[in-house]
KOLVEX-652078 format. One record per residue (C-alpha): residue number from 0; residue in one letter; x, y, z. Coordinates in steps of 0.2 Angstrom, whole numbers, plus 2048, in hexadecimal, padded with zeros to 3 digits. Layout:
! residues N
(NUM; 'A'; (X; Y; Z))
...
END
This chain:
! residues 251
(0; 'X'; (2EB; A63; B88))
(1; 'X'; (2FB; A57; B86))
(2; 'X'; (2F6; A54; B9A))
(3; 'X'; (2E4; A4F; B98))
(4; 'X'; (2EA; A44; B87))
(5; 'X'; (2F8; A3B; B94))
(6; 'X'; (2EB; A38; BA1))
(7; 'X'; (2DE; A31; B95))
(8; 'X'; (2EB; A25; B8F))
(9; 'X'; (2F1; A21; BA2))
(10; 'X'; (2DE; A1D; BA7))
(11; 'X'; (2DB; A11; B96))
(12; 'X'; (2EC; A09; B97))
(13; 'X'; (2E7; A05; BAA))
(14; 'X'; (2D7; 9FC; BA5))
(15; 'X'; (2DD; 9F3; B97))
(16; 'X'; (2EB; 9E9; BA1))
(17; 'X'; (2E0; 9E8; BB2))
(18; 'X'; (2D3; 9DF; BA5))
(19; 'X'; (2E0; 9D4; B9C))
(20; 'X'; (2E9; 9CD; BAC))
(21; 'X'; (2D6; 9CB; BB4))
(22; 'X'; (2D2; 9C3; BA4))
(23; 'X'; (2E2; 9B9; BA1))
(24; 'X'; (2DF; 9B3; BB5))
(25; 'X'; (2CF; 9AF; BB1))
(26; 'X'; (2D3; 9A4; BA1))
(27; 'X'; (2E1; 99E; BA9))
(28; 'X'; (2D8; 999; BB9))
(29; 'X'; (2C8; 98F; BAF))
(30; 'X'; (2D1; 988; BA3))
(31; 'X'; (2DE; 97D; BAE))
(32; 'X'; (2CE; 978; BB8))
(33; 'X'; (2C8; 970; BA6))
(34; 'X'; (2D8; 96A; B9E))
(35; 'X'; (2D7; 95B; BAE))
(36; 'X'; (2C4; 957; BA8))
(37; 'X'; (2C7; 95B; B95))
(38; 'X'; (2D1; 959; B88))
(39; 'X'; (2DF; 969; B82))
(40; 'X'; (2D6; 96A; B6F))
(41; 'X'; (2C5; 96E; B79))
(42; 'X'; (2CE; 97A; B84))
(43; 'X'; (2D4; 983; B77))
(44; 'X'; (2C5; 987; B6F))
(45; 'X'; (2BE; 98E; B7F))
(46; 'X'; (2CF; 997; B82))
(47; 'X'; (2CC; 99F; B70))
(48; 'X'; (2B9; 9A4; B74))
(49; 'X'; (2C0; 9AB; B85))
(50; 'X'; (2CD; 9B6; B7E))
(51; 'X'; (2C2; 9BC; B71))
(52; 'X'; (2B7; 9C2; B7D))
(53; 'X'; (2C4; 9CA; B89))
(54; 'X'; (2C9; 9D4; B77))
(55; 'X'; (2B8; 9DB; B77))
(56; 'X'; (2BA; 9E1; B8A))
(57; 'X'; (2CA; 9EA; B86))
(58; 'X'; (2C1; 9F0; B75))
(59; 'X'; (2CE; 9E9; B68))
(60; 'X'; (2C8; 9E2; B58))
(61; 'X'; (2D0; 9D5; B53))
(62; 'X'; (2CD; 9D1; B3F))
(63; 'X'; (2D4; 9BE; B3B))
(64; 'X'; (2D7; 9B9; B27))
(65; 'X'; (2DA; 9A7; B21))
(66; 'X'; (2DF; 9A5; B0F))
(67; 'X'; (2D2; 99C; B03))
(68; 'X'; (2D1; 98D; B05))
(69; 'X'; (2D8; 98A; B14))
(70; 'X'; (2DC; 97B; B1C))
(71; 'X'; (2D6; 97B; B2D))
(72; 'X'; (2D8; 968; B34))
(73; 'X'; (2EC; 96A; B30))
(74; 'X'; (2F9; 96B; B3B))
(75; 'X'; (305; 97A; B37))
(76; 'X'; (312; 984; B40))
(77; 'X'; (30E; 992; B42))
(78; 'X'; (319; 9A1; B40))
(79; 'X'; (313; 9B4; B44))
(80; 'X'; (31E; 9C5; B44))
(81; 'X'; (31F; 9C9; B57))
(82; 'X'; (31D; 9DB; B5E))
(83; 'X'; (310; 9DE; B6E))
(84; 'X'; (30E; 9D8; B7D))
(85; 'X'; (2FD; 9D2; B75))
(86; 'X'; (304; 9C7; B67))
(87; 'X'; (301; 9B5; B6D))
(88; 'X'; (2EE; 9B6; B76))
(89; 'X'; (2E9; 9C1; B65))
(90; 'X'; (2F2; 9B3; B5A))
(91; 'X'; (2E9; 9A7; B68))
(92; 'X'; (2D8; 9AE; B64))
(93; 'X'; (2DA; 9A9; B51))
(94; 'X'; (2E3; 999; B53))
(95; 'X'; (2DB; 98D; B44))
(96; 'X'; (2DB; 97D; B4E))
(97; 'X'; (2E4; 977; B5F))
(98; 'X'; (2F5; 97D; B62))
(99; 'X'; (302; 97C; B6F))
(100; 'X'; (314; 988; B6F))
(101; 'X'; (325; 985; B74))
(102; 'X'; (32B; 98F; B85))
(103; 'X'; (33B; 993; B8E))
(104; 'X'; (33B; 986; B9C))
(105; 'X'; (33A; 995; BAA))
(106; 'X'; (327; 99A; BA5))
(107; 'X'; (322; 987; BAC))
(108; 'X'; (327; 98C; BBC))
(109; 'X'; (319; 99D; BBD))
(110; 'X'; (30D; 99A; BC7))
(111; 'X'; (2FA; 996; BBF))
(112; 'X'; (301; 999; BAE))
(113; 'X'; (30E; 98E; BAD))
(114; 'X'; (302; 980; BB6))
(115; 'X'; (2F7; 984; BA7))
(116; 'X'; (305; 984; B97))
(117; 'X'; (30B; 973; B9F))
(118; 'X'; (2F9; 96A; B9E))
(119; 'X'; (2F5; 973; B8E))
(120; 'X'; (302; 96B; B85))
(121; 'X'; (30F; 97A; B84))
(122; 'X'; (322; 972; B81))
(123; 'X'; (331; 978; B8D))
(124; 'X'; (340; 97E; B81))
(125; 'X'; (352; 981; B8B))
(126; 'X'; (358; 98C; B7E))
(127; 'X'; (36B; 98A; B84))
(128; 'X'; (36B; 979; B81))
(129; 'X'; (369; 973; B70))
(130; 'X'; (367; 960; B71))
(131; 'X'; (359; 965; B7F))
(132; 'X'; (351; 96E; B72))
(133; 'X'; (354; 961; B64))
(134; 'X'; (34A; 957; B73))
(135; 'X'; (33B; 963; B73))
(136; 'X'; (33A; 964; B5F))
(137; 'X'; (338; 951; B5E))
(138; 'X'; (32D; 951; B6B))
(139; 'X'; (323; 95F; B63))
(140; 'X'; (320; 955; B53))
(141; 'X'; (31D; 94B; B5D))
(142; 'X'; (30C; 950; B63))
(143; 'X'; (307; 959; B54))
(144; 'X'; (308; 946; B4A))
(145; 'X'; (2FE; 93F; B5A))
(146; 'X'; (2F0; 94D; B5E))
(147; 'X'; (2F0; 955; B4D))
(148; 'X'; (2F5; 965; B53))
(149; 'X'; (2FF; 975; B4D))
(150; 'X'; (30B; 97E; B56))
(151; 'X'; (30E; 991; B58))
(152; 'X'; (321; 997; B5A))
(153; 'X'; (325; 9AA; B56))
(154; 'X'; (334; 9A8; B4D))
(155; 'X'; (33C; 9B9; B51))
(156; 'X'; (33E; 9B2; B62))
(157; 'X'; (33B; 9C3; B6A))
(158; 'X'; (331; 9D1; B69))
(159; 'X'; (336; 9E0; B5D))
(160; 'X'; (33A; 9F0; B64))
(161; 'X'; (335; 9FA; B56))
(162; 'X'; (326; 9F1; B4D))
(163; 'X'; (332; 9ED; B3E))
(164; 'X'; (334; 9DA; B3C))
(165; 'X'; (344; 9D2; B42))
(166; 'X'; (350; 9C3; B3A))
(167; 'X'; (347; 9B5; B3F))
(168; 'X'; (352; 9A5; B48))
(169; 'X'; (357; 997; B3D))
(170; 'X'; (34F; 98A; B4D))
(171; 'X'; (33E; 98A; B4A))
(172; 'X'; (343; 989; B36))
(173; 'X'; (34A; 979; B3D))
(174; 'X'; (33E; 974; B47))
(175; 'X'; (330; 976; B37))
(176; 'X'; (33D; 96B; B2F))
(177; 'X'; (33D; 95E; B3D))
(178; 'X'; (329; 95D; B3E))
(179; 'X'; (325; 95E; B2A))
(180; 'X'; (315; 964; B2B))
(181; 'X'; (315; 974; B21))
(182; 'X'; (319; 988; B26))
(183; 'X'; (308; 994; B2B))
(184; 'X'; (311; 9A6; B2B))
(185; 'X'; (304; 9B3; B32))
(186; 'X'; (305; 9C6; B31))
(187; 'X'; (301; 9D1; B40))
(188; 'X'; (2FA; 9E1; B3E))
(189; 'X'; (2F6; 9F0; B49))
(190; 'X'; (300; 9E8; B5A))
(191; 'X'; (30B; 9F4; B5A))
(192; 'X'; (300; A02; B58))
(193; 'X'; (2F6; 9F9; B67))
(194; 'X'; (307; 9F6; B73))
(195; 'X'; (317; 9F8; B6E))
(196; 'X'; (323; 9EC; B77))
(197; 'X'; (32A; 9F4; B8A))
(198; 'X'; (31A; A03; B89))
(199; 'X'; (30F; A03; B97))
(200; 'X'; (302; A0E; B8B))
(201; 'X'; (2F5; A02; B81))
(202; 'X'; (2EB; A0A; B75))
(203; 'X'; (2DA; A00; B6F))
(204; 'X'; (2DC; 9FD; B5B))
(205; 'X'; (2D6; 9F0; B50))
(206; 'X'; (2E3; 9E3; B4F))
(207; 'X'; (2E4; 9D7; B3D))
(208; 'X'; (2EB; 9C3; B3E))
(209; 'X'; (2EF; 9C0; B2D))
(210; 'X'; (2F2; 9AC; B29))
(211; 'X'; (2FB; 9A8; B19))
(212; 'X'; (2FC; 99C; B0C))
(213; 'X'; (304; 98D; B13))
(214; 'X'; (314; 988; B10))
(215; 'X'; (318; 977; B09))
(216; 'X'; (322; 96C; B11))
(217; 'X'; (328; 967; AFE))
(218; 'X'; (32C; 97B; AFA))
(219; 'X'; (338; 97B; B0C))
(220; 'X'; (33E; 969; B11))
(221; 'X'; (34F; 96C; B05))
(222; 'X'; (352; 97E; B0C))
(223; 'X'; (360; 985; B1A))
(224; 'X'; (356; 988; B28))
(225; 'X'; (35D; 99A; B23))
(226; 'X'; (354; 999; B12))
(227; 'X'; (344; 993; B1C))
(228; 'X'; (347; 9A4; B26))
(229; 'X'; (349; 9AF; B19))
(230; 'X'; (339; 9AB; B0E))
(231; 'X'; (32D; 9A9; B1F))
(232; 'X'; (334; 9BB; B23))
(233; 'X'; (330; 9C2; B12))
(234; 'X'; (31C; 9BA; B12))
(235; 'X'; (31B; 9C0; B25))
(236; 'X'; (31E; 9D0; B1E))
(237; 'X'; (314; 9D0; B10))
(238; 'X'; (302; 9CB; B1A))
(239; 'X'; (306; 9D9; B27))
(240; 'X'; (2FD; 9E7; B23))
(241; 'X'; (309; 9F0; B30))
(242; 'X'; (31B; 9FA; B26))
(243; 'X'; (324; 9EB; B2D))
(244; 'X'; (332; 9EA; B24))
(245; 'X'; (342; 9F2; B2B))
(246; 'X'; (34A; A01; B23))
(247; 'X'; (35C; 9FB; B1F))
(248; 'X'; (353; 9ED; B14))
(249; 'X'; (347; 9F9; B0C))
(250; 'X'; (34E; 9FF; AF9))
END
């Protein structure tokens, strides 16, 4: 019985990723054709409609939840809890409006895709140099004051082993500081369940975005950038639905 459960899961986890690097190819492929006739905020709206169907294929649900009230013409960065594999094109699916990331400088240099982040509007980061990324942050702010646009950073900086959140790093904290617009933190739910970080199995869940109240610039321009960490961390793990919390913190 433990056999045929093994194989069931071998065959399933075989579909899913030959349909989500067909799909990303896909996406990829289309979507640099029409970022030289069109303009990134259009692409990213098709990108969004594509993902959302290459969800469907694989037979994930992805549920998205805005606050009330929400402000959808604002430029925000953007801060989810990362765990899968499937983090950025599921955050990607929901975005509210055009956004570009921040990348380490080596992913410019793969082929297709980091043709594609470059005329998308994706930012290069050396991460071992500061003043270099000091250079990227303004030129982040950059674009967001010029195209009106928000900008994703997982603040964790790496993917969790275990599904439990990490410390978040003090730079993007920073960063928010630099480009005053205010903090969107977003609780992930179900990714782990889906594809935990370094397994080849994927198992079709639903999957939850949860967007937060935003946080004002006034309520985080006077803060350490360790302060900014600490009270993003504690709403990220208050919209997960998810037992993110690590259990050394829990009472």
């Amino acid at each position: 019985m433990k056999v045929l459960k093994f194989i069931g899961k071998f065959f399933v986890s075989i579909y899913m990723w030959t349909v989500m690097f067909l799909s990303a190819f896909i996406i990829l492929t289309i979507n640099l054709i029409a970022l030289f006739f069109v303009k990134p905020e259009t692409v990213c709206k098709t990108v969004q409609k594509m993902l959302r169907i290459m969800f469907k294929l694989l037979f994930i649900k992805v549920e998205c939840e805005f606050p009330e009230g929400f402000d959808f013409k604002q430029s925000y960065v953007i801060m989810p809890n990362h765990i899968s594999f499937f983090d950025i094109p599921v955050v990607c699916s929901t975005l509210p409006n055009y956004t570009f990331g921040i990348e380490a400088e080596s992913h410019f240099s793969w082929p297709i895709y980091g043709f594609f982040i470059r005329k998308y509007g994706t930012l290069p980061i050396n991460r071992k140099n500061i003043l270099s990324s000091f250079r990227t942050f303004e030129k982040a702010a950059q674009n967001m004051k010029e195209k009106n646009a928000s900008l994703l950073v997982f603040p964790e900086g790496h993917r969790s082993e275990n599904g439990k959140i990490q410390q978040l790093k003090k730079i993007p904290c920073k960063m928010a500081q630099l480009v005053k617009v205010p903090i969107l933190p977003v609780g992930l739910t179900g990714l782990y369940a889906l594809s935990p970080k370094g397994g080849f199995f994927v198992t079709p869940k639903p999957v939850k975005v949860k967007y937060g109240k935003p946080i004002p610039v006034s309520e985080y321009e006077s803060l350490k950038p360790e302060e900014i960490a600490k009270t993003v961390r504690q709403r990220i793990i208050e919209l997960s639905e998810d037992d993110i919390t690590p259990d050394d913190e829990k009472a």
